[in-house]
PyMOL Python script that loads the backbone (N, CA, C, O; Angstrom):
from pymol import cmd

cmd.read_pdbstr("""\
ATOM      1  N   UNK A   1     -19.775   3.341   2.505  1.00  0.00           N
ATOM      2  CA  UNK A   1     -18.409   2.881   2.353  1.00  0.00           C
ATOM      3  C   UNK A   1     -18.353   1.949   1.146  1.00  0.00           C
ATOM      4  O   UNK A   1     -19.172   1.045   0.977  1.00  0.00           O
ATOM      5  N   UNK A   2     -17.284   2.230   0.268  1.00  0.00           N
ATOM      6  CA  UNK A   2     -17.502   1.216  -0.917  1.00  0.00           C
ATOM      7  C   UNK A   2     -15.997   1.038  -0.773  1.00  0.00           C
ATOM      8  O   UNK A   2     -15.195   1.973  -0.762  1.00  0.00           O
ATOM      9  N   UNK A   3     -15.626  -0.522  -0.642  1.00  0.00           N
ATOM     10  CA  UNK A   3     -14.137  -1.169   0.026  1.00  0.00           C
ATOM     11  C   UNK A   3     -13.973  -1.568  -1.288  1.00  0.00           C
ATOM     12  O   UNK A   3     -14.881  -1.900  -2.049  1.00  0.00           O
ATOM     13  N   UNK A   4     -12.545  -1.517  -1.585  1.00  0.00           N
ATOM     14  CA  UNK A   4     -11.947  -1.869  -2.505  1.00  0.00           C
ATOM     15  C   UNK A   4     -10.369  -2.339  -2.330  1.00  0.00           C
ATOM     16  O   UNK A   4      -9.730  -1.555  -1.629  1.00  0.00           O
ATOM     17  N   UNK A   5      -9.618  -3.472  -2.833  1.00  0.00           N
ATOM     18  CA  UNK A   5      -8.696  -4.082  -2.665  1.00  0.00           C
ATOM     19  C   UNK A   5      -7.718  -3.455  -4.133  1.00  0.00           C
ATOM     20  O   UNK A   5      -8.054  -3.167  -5.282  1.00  0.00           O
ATOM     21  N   UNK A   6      -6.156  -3.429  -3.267  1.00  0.00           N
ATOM     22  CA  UNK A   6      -5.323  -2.999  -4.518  1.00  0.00           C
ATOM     23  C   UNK A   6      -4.266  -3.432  -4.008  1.00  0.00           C
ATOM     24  O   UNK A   6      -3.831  -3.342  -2.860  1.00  0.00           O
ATOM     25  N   UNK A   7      -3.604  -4.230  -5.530  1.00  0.00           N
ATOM     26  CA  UNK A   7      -2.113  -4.552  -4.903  1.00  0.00           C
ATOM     27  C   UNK A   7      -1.067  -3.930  -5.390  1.00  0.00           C
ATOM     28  O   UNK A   7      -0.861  -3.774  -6.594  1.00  0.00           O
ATOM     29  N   UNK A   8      -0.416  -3.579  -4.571  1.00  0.00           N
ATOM     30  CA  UNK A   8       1.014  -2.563  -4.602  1.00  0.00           C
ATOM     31  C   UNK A   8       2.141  -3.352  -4.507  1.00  0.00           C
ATOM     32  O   UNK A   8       2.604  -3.835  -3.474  1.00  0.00           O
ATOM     33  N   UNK A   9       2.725  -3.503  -6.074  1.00  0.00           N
ATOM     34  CA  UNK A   9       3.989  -3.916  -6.302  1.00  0.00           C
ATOM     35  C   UNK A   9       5.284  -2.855  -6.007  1.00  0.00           C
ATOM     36  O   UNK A   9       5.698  -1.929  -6.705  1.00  0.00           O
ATOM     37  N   UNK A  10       5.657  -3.255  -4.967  1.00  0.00           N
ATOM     38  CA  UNK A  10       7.287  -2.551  -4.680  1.00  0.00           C
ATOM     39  C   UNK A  10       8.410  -3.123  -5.111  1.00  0.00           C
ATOM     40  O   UNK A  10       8.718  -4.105  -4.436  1.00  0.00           O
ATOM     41  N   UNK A  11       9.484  -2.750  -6.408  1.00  0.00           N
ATOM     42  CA  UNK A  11      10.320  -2.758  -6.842  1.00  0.00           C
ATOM     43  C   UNK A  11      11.600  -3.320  -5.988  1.00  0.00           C
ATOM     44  O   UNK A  11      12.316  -4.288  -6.242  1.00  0.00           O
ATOM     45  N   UNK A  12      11.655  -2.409  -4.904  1.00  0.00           N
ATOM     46  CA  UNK A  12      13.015  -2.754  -3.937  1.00  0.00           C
ATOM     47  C   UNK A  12      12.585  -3.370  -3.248  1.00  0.00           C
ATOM     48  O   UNK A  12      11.362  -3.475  -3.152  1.00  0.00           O
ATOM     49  N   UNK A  13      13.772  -4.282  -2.194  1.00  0.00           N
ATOM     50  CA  UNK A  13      13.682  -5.341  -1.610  1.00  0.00           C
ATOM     51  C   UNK A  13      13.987  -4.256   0.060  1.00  0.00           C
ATOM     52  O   UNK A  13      14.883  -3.573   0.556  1.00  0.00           O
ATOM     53  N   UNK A  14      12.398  -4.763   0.418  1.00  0.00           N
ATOM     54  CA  UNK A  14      12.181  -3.969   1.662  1.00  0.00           C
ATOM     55  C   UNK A  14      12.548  -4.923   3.134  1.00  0.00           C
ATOM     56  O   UNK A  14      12.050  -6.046   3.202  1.00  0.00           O
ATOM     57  N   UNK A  15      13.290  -4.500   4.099  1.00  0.00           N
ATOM     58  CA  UNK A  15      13.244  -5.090   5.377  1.00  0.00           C
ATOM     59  C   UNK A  15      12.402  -4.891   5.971  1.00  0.00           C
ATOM     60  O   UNK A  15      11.624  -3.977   5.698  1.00  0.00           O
ATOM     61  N   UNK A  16      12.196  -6.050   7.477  1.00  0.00           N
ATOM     62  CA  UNK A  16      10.789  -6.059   7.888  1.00  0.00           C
ATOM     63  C   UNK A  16      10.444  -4.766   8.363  1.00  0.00           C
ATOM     64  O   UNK A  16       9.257  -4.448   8.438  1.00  0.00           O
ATOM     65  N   UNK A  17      11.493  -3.864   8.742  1.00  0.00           N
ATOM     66  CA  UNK A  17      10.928  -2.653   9.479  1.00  0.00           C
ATOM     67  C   UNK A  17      11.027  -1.742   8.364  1.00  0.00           C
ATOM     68  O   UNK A  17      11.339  -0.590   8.665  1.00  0.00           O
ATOM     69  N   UNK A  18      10.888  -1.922   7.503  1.00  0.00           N
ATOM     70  CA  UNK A  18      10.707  -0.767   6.274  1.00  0.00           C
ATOM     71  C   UNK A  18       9.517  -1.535   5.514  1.00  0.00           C
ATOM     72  O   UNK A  18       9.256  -1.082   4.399  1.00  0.00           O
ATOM     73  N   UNK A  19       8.861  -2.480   5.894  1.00  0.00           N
ATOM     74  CA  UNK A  19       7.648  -3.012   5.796  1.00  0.00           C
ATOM     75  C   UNK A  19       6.451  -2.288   6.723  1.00  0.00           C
ATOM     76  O   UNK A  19       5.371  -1.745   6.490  1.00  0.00           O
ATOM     77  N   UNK A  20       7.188  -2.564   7.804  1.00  0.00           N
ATOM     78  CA  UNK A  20       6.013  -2.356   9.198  1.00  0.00           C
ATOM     79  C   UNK A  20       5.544  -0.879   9.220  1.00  0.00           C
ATOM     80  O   UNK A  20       4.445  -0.402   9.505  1.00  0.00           O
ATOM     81  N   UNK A  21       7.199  -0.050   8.669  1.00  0.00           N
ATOM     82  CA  UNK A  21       6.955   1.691   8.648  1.00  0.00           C
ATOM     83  C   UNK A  21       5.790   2.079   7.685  1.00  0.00           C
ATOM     84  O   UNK A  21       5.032   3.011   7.957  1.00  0.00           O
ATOM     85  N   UNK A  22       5.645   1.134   6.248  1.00  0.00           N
ATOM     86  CA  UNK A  22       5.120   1.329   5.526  1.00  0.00           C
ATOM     87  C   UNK A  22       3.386   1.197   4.912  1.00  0.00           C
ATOM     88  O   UNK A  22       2.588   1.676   4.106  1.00  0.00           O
ATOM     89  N   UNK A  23       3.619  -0.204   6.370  1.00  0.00           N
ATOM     90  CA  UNK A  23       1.788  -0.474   6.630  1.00  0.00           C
ATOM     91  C   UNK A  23       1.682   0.914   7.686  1.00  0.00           C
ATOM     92  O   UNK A  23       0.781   1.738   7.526  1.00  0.00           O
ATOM     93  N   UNK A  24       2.472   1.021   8.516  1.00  0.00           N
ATOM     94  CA  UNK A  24       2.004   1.989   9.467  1.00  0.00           C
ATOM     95  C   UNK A  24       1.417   3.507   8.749  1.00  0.00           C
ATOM     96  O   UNK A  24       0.350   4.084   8.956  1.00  0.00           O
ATOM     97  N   UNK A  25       2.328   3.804   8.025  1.00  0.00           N
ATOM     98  CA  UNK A  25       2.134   5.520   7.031  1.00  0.00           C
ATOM     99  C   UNK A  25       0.740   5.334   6.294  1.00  0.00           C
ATOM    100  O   UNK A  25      -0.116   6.190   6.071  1.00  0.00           O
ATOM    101  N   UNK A  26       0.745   4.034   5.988  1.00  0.00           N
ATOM    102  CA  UNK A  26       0.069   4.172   4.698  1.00  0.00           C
ATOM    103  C   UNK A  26      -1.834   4.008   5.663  1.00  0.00           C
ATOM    104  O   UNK A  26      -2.926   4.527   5.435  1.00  0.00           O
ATOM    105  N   UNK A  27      -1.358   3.078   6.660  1.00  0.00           N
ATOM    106  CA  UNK A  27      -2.467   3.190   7.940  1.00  0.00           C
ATOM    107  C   UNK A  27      -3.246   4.805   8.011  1.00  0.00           C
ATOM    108  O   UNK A  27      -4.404   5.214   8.098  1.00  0.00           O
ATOM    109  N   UNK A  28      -2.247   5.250   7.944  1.00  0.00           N
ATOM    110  CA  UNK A  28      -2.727   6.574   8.068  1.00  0.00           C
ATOM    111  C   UNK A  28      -3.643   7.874   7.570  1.00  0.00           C
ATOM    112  O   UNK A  28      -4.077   8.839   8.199  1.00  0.00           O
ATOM    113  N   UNK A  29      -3.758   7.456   6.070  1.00  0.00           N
ATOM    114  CA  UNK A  29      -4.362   7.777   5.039  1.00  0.00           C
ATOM    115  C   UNK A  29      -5.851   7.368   5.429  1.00  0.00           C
ATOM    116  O   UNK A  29      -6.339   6.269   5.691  1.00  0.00           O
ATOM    117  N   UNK A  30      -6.250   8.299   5.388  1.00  0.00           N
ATOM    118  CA  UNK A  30      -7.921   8.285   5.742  1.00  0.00           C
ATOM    119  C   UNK A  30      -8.483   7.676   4.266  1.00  0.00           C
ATOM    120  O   UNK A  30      -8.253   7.991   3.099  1.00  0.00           O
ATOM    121  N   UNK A  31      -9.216   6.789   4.813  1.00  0.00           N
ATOM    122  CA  UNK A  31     -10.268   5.641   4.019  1.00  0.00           C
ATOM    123  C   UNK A  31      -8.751   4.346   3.493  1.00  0.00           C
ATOM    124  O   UNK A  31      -9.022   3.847   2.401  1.00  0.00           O
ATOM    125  N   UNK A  32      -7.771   3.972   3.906  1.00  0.00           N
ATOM    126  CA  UNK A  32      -7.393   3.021   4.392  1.00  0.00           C
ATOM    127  C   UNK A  32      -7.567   1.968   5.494  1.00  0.00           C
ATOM    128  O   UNK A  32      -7.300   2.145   6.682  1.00  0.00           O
ATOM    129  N   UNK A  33      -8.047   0.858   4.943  1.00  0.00           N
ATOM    130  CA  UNK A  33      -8.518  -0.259   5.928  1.00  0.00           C
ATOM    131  C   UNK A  33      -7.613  -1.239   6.707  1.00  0.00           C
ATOM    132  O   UNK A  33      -7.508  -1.652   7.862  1.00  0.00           O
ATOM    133  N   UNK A  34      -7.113  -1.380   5.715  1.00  0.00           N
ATOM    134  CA  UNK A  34      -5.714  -3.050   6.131  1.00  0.00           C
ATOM    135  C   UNK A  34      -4.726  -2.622   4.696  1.00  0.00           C
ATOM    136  O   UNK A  34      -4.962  -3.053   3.568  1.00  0.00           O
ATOM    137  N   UNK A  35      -3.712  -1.783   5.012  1.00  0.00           N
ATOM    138  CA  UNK A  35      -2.396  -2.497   4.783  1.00  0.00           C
ATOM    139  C   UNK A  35      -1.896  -3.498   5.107  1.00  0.00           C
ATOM    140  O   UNK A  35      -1.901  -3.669   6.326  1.00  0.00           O
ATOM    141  N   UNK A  36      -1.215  -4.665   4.224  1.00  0.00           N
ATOM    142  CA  UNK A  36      -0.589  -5.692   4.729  1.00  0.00           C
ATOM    143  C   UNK A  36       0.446  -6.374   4.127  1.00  0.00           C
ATOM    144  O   UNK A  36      -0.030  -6.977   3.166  1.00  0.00           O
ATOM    145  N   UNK A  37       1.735  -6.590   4.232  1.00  0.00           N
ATOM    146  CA  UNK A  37       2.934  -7.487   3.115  1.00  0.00           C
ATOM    147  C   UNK A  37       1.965  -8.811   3.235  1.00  0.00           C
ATOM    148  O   UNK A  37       1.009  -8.468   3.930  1.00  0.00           O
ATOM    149  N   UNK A  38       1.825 -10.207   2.831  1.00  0.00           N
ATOM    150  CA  UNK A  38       1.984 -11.445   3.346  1.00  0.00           C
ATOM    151  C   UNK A  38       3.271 -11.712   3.271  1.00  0.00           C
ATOM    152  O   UNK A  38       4.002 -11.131   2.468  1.00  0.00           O
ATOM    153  N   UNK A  39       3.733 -12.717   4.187  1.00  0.00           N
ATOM    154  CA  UNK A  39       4.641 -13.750   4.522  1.00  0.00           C
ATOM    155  C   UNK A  39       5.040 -14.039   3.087  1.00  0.00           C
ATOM    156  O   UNK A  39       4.169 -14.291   2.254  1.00  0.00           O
ATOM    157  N   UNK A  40       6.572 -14.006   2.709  1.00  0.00           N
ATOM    158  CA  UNK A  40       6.826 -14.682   1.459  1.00  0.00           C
ATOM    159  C   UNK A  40       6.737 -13.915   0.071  1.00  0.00           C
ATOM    160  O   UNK A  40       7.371 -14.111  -0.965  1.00  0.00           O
ATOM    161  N   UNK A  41       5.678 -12.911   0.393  1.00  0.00           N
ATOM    162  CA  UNK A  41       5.817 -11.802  -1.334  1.00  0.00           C
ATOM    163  C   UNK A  41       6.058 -10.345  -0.448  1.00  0.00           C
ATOM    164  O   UNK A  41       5.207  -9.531  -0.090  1.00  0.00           O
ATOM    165  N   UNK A  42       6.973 -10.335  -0.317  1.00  0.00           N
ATOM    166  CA  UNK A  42       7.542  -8.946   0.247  1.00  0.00           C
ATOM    167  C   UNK A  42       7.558  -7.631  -0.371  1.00  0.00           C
ATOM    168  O   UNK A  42       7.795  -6.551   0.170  1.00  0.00           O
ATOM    169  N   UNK A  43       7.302  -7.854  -1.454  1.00  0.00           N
ATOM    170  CA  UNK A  43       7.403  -6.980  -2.418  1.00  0.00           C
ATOM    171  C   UNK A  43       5.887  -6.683  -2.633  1.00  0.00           C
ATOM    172  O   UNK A  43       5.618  -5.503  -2.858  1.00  0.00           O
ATOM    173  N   UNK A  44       4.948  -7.492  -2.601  1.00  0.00           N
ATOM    174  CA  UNK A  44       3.471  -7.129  -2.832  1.00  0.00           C
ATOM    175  C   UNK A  44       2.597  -6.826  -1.326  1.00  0.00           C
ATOM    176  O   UNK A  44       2.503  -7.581  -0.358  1.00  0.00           O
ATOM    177  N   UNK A  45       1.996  -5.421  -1.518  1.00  0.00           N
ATOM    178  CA  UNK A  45       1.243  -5.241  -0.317  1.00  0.00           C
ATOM    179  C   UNK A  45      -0.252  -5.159  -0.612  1.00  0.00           C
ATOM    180  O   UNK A  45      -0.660  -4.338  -1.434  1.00  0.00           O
ATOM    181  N   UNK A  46      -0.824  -5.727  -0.168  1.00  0.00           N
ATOM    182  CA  UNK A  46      -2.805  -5.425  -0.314  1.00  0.00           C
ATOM    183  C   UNK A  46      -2.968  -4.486   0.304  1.00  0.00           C
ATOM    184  O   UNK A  46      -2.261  -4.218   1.275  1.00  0.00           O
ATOM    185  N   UNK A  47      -3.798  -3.859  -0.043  1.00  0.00           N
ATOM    186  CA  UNK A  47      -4.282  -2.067   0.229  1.00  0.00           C
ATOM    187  C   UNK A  47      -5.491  -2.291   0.644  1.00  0.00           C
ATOM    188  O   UNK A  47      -6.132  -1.647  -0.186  1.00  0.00           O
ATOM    189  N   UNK A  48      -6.451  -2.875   1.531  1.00  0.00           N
ATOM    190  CA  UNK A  48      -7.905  -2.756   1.936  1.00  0.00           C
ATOM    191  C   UNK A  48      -8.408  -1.316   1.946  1.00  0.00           C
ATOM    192  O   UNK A  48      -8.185  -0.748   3.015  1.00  0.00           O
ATOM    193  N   UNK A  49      -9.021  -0.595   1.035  1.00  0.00           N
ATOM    194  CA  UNK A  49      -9.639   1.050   1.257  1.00  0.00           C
ATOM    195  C   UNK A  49     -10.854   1.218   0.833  1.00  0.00           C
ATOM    196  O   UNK A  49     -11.544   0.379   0.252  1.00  0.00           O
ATOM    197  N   UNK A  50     -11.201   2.544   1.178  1.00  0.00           N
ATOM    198  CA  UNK A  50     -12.728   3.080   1.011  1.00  0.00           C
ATOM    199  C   UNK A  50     -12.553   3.814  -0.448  1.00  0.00           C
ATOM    200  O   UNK A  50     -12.388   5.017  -0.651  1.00  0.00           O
ATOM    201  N   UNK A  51     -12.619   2.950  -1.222  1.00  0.00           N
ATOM    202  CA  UNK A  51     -12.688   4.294  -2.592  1.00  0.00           C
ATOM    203  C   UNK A  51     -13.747   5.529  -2.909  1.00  0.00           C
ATOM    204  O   UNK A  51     -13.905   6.184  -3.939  1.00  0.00           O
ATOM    205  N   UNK A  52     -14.492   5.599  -1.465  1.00  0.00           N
ATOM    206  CA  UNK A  52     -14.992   7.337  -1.724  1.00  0.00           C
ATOM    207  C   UNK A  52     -14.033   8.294  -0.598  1.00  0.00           C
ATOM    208  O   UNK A  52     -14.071   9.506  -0.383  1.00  0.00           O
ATOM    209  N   UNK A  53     -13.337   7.418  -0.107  1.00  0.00           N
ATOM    210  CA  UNK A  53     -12.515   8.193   0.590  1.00  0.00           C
ATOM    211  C   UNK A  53     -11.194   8.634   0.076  1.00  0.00           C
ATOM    212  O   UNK A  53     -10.917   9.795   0.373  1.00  0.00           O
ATOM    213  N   UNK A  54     -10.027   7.778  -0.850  1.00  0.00           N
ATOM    214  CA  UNK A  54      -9.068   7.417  -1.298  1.00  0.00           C
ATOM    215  C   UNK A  54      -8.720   7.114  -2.493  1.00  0.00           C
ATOM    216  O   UNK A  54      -9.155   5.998  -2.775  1.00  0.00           O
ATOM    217  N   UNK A  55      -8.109   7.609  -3.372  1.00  0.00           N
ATOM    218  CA  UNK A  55      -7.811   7.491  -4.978  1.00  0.00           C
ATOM    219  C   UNK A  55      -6.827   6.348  -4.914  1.00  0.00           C
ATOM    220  O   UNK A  55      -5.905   6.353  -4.098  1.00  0.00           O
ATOM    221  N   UNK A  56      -7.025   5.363  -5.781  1.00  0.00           N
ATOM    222  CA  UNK A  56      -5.411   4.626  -6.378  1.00  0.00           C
ATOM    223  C   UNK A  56      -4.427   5.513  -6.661  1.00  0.00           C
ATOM    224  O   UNK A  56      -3.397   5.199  -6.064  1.00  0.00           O
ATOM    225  N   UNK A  57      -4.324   6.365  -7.237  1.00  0.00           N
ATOM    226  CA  UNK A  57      -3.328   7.629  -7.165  1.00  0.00           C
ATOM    227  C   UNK A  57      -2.643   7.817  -5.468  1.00  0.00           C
ATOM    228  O   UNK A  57      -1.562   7.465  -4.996  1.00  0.00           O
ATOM    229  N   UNK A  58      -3.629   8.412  -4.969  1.00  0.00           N
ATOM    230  CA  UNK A  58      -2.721   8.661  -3.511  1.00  0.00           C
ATOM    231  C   UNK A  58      -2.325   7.596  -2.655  1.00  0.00           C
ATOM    232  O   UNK A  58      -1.312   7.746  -1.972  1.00  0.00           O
ATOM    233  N   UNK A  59      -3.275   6.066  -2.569  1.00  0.00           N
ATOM    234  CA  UNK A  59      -2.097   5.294  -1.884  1.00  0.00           C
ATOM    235  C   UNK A  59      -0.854   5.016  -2.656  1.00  0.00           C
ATOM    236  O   UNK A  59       0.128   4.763  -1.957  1.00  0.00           O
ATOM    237  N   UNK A  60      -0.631   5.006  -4.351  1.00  0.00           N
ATOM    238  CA  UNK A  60       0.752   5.037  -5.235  1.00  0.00           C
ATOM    239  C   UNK A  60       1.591   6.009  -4.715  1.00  0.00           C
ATOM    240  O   UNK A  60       2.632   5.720  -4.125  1.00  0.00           O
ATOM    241  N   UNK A  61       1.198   7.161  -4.899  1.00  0.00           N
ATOM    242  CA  UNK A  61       1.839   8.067  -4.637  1.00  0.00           C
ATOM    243  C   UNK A  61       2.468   8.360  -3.051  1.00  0.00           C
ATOM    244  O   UNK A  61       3.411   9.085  -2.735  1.00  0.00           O
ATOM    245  N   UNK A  62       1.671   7.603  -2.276  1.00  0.00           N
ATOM    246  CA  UNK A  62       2.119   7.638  -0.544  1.00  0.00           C
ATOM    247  C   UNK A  62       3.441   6.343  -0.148  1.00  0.00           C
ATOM    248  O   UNK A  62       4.296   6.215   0.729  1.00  0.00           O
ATOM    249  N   UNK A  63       2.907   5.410  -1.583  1.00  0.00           N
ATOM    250  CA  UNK A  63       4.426   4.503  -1.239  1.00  0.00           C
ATOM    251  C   UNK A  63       6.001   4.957  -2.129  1.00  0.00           C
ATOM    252  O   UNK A  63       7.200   4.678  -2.133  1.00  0.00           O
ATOM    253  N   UNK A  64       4.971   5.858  -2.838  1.00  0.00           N
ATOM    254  CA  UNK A  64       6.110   6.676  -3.698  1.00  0.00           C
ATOM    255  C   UNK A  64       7.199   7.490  -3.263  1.00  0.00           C
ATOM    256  O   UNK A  64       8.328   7.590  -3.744  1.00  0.00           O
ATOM    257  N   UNK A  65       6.495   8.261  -1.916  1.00  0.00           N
ATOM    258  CA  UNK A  65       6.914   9.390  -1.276  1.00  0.00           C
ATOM    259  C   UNK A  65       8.006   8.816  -0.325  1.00  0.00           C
ATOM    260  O   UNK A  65       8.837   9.482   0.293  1.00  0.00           O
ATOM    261  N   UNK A  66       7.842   7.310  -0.316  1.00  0.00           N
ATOM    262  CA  UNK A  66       8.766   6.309   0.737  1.00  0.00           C
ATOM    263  C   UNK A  66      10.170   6.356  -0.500  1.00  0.00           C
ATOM    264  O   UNK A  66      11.328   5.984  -0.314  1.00  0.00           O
ATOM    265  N   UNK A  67       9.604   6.901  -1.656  1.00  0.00           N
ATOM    266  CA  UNK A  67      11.266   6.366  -2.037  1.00  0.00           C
ATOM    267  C   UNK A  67      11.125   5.276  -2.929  1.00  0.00           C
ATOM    268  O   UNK A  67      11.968   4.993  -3.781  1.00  0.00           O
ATOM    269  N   UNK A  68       9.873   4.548  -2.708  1.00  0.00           N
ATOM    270  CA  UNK A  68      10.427   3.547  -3.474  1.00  0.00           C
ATOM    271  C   UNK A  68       9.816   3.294  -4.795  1.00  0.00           C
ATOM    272  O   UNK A  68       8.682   3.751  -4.936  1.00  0.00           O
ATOM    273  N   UNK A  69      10.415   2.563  -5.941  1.00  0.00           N
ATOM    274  CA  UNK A  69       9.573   2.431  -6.995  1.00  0.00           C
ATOM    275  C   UNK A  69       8.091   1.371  -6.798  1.00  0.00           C
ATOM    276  O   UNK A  69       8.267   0.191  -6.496  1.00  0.00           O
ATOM    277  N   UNK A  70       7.016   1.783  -6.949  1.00  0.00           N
ATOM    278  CA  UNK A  70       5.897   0.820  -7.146  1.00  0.00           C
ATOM    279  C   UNK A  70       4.939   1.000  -8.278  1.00  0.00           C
ATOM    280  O   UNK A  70       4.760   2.081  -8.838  1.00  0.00           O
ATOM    281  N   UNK A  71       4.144  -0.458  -8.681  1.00  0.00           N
ATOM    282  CA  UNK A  71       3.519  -0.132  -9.241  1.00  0.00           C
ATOM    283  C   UNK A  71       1.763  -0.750  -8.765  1.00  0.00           C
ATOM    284  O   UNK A  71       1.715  -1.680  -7.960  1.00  0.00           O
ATOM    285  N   UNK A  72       0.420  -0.158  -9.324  1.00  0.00           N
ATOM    286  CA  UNK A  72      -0.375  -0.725  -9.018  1.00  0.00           C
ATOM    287  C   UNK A  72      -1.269  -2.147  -9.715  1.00  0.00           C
ATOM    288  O   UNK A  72      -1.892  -1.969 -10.762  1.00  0.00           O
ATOM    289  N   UNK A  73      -1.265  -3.128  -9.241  1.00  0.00           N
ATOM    290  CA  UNK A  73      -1.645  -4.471 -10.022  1.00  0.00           C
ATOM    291  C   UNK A  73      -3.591  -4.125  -9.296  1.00  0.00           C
ATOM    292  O   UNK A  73      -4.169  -4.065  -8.211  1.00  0.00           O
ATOM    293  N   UNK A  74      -3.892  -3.995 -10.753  1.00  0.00           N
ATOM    294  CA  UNK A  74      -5.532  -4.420 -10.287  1.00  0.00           C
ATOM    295  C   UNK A  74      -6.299  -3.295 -10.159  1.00  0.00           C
ATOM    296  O   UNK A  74      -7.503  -3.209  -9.918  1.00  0.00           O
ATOM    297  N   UNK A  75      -5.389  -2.342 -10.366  1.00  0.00           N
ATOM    298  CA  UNK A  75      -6.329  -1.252 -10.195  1.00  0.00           C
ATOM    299  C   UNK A  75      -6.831  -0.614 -11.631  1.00  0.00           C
ATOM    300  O   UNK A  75      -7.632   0.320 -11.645  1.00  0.00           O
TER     301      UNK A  75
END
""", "prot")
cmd.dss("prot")
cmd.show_as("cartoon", "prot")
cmd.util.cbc("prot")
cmd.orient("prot")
């Protein structure tokens, strides 16, 4: 397992349950560890993943598919 952290800047201003939907989906993605908003940057989510499991491409592209604009910081 080789873990790697990425932060996902989201453009639109998300409510908590279009937060929670979004750790949940993105939960889903095999070699995803911890999705998470913090408290206060709503707009930035940390991506905990397995990068032999998971491209920076497909978690972008999985918050993409939500619709919304993002971009990736750090990757």
């Amino acid at each position: 397992m080789n873990l790697s952290d990425v932060l996902v800047h989201i453009n639109e201003e998300l409510s908590a349950e279009q937060r929670n939907a979004l750790e949940e989906d993105m939960r889903g993605l095999s070699g995803v560890v911890a999705p998470r908003f913090n408290p206060g940057q709503d707009h930035l989510m940390l991506v905990a993943f397995d990068s032999d499991k998971v491209t920076h491409a497909s978690l972008l592209g999985r918050v993409q598919a939500h619709g919304y604009r993002a971009q990736l910081i750090g990757a």
